[in-house]
N, C-alpha and C positions, 0 to 999 in steps of 0.2 A: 575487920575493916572492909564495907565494901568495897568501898575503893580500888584498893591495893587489889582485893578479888576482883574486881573488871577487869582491872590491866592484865594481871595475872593471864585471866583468861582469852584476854585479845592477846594477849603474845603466844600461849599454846596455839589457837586457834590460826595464828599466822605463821607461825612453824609448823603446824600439823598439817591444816589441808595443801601449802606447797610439797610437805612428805609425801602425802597419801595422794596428790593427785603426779609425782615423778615416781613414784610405787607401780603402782596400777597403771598410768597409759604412758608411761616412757617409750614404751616397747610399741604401741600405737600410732606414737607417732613420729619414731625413728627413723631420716629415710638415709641413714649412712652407707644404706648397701644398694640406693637408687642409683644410676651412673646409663641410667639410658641414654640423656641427652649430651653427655660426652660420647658416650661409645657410637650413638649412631652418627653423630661426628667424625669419629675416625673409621667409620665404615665409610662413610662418603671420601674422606680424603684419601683410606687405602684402595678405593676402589681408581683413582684415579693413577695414571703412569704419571714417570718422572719429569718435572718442570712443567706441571698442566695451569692450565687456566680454567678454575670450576665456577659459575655461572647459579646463584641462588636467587631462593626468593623467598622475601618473607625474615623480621627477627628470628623467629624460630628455627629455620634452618642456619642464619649468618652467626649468630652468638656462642651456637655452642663449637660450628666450627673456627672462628678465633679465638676462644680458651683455648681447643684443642690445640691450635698453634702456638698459639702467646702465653700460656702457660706449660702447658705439657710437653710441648715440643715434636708434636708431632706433626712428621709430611711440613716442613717449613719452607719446603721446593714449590709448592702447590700457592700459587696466587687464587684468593678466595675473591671475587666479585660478587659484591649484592644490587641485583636488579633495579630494585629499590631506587639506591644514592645514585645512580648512575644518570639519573636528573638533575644530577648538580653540577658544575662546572668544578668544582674545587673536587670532588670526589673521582671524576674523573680526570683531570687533574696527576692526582693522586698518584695513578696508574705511570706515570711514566717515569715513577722511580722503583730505586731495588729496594726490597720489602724482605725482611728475612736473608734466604736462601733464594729466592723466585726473582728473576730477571726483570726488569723495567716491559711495559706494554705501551708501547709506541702509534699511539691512534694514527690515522688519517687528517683529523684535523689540528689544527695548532689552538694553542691554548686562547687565543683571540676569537676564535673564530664559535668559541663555547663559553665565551666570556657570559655570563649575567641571563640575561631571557633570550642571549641570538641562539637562533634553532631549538628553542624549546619544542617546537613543532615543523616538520615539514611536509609541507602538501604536495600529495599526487596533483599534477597538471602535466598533462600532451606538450612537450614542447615542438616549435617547426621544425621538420631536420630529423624528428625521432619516431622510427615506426613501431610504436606501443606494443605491437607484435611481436619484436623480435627483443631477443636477448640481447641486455648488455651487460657489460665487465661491472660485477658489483662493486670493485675497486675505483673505476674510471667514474662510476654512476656516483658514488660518494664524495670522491673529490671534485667533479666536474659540475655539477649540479648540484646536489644537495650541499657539496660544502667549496659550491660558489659564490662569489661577489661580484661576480660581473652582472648587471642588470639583466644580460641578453638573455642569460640561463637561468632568470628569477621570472616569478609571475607578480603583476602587479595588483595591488590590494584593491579595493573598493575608495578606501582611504588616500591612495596616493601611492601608500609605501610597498615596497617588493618584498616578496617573500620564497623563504628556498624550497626549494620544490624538486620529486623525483618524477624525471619525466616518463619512466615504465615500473611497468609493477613485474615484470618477468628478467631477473637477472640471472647471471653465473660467474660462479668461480672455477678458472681454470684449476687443472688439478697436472701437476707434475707425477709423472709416473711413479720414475726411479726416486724422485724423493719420500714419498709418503711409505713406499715401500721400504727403503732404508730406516728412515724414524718410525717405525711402528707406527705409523697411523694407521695402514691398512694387514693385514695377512698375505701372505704370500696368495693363497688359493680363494682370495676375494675376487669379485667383478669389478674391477677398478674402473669409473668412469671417465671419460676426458676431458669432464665440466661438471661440477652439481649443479643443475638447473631448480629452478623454486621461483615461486612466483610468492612476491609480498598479498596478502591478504586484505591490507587496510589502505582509507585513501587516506591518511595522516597519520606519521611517526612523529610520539614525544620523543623529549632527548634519549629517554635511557632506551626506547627502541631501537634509535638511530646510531645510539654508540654500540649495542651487540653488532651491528651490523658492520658498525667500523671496525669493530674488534677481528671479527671475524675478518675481512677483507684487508686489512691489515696484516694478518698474521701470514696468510697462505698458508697454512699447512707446517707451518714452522713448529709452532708447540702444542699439542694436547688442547683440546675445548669442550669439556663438559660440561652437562649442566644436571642439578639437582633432580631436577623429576622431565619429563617426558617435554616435550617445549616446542608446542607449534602456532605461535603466534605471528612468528612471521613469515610462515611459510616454509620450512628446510627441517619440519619432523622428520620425516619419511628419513632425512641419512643422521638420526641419530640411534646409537646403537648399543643397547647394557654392557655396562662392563663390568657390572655389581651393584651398589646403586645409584650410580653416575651414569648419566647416559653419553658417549661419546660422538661429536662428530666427526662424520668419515665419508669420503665419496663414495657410497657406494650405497643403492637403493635398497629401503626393504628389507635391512640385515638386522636381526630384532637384537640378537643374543653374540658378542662375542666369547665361543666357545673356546678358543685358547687361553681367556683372560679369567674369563668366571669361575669357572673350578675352582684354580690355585685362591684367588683372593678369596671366595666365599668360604672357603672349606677352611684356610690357613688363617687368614686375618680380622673377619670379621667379630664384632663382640656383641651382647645381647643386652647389657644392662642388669645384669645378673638377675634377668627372668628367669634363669634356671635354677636358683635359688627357691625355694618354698618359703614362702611369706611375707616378700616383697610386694607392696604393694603399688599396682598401676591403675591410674586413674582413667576416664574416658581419653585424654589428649593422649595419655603414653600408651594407652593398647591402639589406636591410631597407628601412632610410629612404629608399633609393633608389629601391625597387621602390615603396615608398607614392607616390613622388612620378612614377614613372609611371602609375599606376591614378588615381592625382587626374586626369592628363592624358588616358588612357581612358578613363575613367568623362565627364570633360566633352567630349570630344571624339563621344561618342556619341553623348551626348544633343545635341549641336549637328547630327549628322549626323540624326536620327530628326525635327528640327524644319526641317529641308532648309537650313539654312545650312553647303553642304560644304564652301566657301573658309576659314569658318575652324576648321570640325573639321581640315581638312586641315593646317594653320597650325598648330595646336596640336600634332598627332601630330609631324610634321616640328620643331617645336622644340623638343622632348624630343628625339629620332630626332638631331641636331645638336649636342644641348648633351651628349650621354653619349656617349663613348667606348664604342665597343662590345669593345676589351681592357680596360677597365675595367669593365663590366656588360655582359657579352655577353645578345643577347633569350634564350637557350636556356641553363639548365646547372641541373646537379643540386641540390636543393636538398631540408631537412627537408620534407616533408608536401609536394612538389613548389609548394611557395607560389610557388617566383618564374616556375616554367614556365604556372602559373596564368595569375597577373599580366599576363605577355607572350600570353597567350593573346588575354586580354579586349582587353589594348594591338589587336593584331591583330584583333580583333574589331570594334574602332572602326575600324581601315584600311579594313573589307571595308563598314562603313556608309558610310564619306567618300567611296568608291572611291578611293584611293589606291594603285594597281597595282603602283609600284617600292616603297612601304614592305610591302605585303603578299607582294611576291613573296619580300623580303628577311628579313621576321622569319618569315614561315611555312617558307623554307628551312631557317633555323637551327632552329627550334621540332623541326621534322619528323626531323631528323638527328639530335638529342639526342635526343626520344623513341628512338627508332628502335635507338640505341646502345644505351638502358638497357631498352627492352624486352631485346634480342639477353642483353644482362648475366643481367636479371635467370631468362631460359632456360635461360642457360647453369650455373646455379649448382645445385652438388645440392641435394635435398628441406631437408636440417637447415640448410643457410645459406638457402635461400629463402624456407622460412616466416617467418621474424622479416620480412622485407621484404615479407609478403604486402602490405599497405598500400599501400608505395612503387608496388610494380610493378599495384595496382588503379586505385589515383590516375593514375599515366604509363598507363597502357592508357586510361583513360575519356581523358585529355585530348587523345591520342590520334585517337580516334574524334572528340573535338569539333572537331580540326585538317580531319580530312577530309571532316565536315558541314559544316564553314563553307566550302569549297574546293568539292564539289559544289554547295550554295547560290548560291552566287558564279557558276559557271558557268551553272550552269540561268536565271539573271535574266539575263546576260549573252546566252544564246542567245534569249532575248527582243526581238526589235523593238519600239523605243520604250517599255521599260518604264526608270524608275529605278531603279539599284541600290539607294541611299539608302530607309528605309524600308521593305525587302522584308524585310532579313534581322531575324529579328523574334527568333526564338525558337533560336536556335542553343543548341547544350548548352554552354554554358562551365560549367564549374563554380565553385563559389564559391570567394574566393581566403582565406575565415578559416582 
C-alpha cells in the first residue's frame, strides 16, 4: 500500500534525522561547560571589599552580576549600580533601601527633587558670588546649586523657566585621614590627600551623571566605590585604582595597582569560565572578556613587577598562562583593530618586567609568528584589497616593531652584569589596547 509506505516513511524520516542530527552535533553545540559570564561576575564582585558600591555599565556587564547575586548568592554585601537606569527617578529611587545584605545609599537629593524630568540635565553656568576658579565642596556644590530650588541659584531659560545649574566645573571632596585609613580605603604607606580635587569635563550632566556624583559625595569615604572598567568621564580617573577587575576609588593620585589586594583575589578567587578546559567553545564577545581579563592580569602583574615584588608578578602571569587553554585563546590571532594581539603584547610586556624567560619566550613565539603571517598576507594582497586594510596591517607592523623593542631591551639589561631586569624596561612602545 503506498500509503501506508509514505507515512511509514515520514515517521522513520522524523525519528531519524532528530537522531542523527543529536548523534552527530550534540557535542557541537553543548555549552554546559560555558560559565564565562557568571564567573567573570564573580570576579567583579570578588574583586570588590566588603559592603562596596560597584558602579556598571552596559546589560552585559549588570545581568550576569545580578544572577550572580540573585541566584548564586554570591558577595550579596556588594550593591550592584548600573549606570544606565540611574536616569530614572524610580531606579534611583531604588537605592535607598536594603537590597540583600548591602546597606541603603542615601543620595543628596530627595525623592522630589528627581521626580519625572526635574534635573534630567544640569547646566554649567558662572553664577555671581562664585569664582569658577576655585574649588568647591562637591557636596555643598550638589546640594546648593545643582539640587537647588531657589531661583537665585538657577539660571534662567530663554523660555522663561529656570534651570539647575553647577556653577564650577572644579570641585573636591574632603578626605578624612584617620578614617579612610581605618576602613581600608586607603594603605597604610599610601600618599593620602587632604582633598581629591577633579575638575568636571562637560558643560551639562544627565541625571545618571549627576547621581554618581551624588553618590559619590554622599557617601564620604564611608563604603567602598568601584567601578567596572576604568571611568573618566567626569573627571576623578586619575584616583581610581585596580583592585582586580574593579577599579577603586581612593584619595590618592596616580596609584594604578593596589598591590595588597591584587595577589590574594587574582591568584585565590578569581574564575575563568572554564577556558582552561579543551573544547569550550568562545565566540568573538567571550575571547573579548577574556582578553580584559588577561590585561587586569598584565596591567597588575606590571605594576607588582616595577615595585620589585617579582614572585608575585610572576604568580599572577603564570595563573592566567594555566587557567586558559591556549586552543581556546591562543596569545596570537587575528583580530578587529588587532585588540587582542595588543593585549598579549602588554600580557608579554609584564613577562619581560617579572623576568619570566619560559612565559616570554612562549607568548613572544606565538605573538612573532602571527604578526609575521599577516604582515607576509597583508603584502601579498593587490593595491584595491589592500587599502581598505591599510589600518590593520599599520597596527600589526607598529606592534611588530614593539615585539622586537621589548626583545632587544630585554637582551641589552640581560648583557648587563648585576643590573635587574625588573624596573629597567620602562618605556617600551606597546601600544594602547582601546
Amino acid at each position: 500500500n503506498l500509503k501506508v509506505s509514505a507515512y511509514a516513511a515520514a515517521a522513520v524520516c522524523m525519528v531519524a534525522v532528530p537522531m542523527l542530527m543529536a548523534s552527530v552535533e550534540w557535542d557541537d553545540h553543548d555549552r554546559s561547560k560555558k560559565t564565562l559570564a557568571r564567573d567573570l561576575a564573580i570576579n567583579y564582585l570578588e574583586s570588590c571589599a566588603p559592603n562596596a558600591i560597584v558602579i556598571s555599565f552596559g546589560d552585559n556587564d549588570t545581568y550576569p552580576l545580578w544572577y550572580a547575586q540573585e541566584v548564586e548568592g554570591v558577595r550579596p554585601d556588594v550593591r550592584v549600580i548600573n549606570s544606565s537606569l540611574l536616569g530614572t527617578d524610580w531606579y534611583i529611587n531604588q537605592l535607598r533601601y536594603k537590597l540583600n545584605e548591602s546597606a541603603p545609599i542615601d543620595p543628596i537629593w530627595t525623592k522630589e527633587q528627581i521626580e519625572g524630568p526635574t534635573r534630567d540635565i544640569i547646566y554649567y553656568a558662572p553664577r555671581p558670588g562664585v569664582n569658577p576658579d576655585q574649588y568647591m565642596d562637591l557636596a555643598y556644590m550638589m546640594k546648593n546649586y545643582a539640587g537647588s530650588d531657589d531661583q537665585a541659584n538657577m539660571e534662567r531659560a530663554r523660555d522663561g523657566s529656570f534651570l539647575n545649574v553647577f556653577p564650577t566645573k572644579k570641585v573636591f571632596i574632603p578626605v578624612d585621614r584617620e578614617k579612610v585609613l581605618k576602613n581600608g580605603t586607603v594603605n597604610a604607606d599610601d600618599e593620602i590627600l587632604p582633598a581629591m580635587t577633579f575638575e568636571i569635563p562637560k558643560n551639562a550632566l544627565f541625571k545618571n551623571d549627576a547621581a554618581i556624583l551624588n553618590i559619590i559625595a554622599a557617601n564620604n569615604w564611608e563604603r567602598p566605590i568601584y567601578f567596572t572598567s576604568v571611568y573618566g568621564e567626569l573627571g576623578f580617573g586619575d584616583y581610581l585604582r585596580q583592585d582586580g577587575m574593579t577599579y577603586r576609588l581612593v584619595p590618592v593620585a596616580n596609584s594604578d595597582v593596589n598591590h595588597e589586594r591584587v595577589a590574594d583575589v587574582m591568584l585565590s578567587k578569581f574564575k575563568f569560565g572554564n577556558a582552561g578546559t579543551p573544547g569550550v567553545y568562545f565566540d568573538e564577545e567571550n575571547r573579548r572578556h577574556l582578553n580584559g581579563i588577561r590585561l587586569a592580569y598584565a596591567q597588575a602583574a606590571g605594576s607588582l613587577a616595577d615595585a620589585g615584588k617579582l614572585e608575585n608578578a610572576r604568580k599572577l602571569l603564570n595563573k592566567y598562562d594555566q587557567s586558559v587553554a591556549e586552543e581556546n585563546l591562543p596569545y596570537a590571532m587575528v583580530s578587529r583593530n588587532q585588540q587582542h594581539n595588543t593585549i598579549s603584547l602588554q600580557f608579554l610586556y609584564a613577562a619581560y618586567k617579572a623576568n619570566d624567560t619560559a612565559l616570554i619566550k612562549k607568548v613572544s613565539t606565538q605573538l612573532q609568528k602571527d604578526m609575521e603571517q599577516q604582515q607576509a598576507y597583508y603584502q601579498s594582497l593587490p593595491d584595491r584589497m589592500r587599502e581598505p586594510l591599510a589600518y590593520e596591517e599599520e597596527r600589526n607592523d607598529g606592534l611588530l616593531r614593539a615585539l622586537f623593542s621589548l626583545e632587544q631591551q630585554f637582551k641589552q639589561m640581560n648583557a648587563q652584569p648585576n643590573v635587574e631586569t625588573q624596573g629597567n624596561i620602562q618605556t617600551a612602545p606597546v601600544p594602547d589596547s582601546n
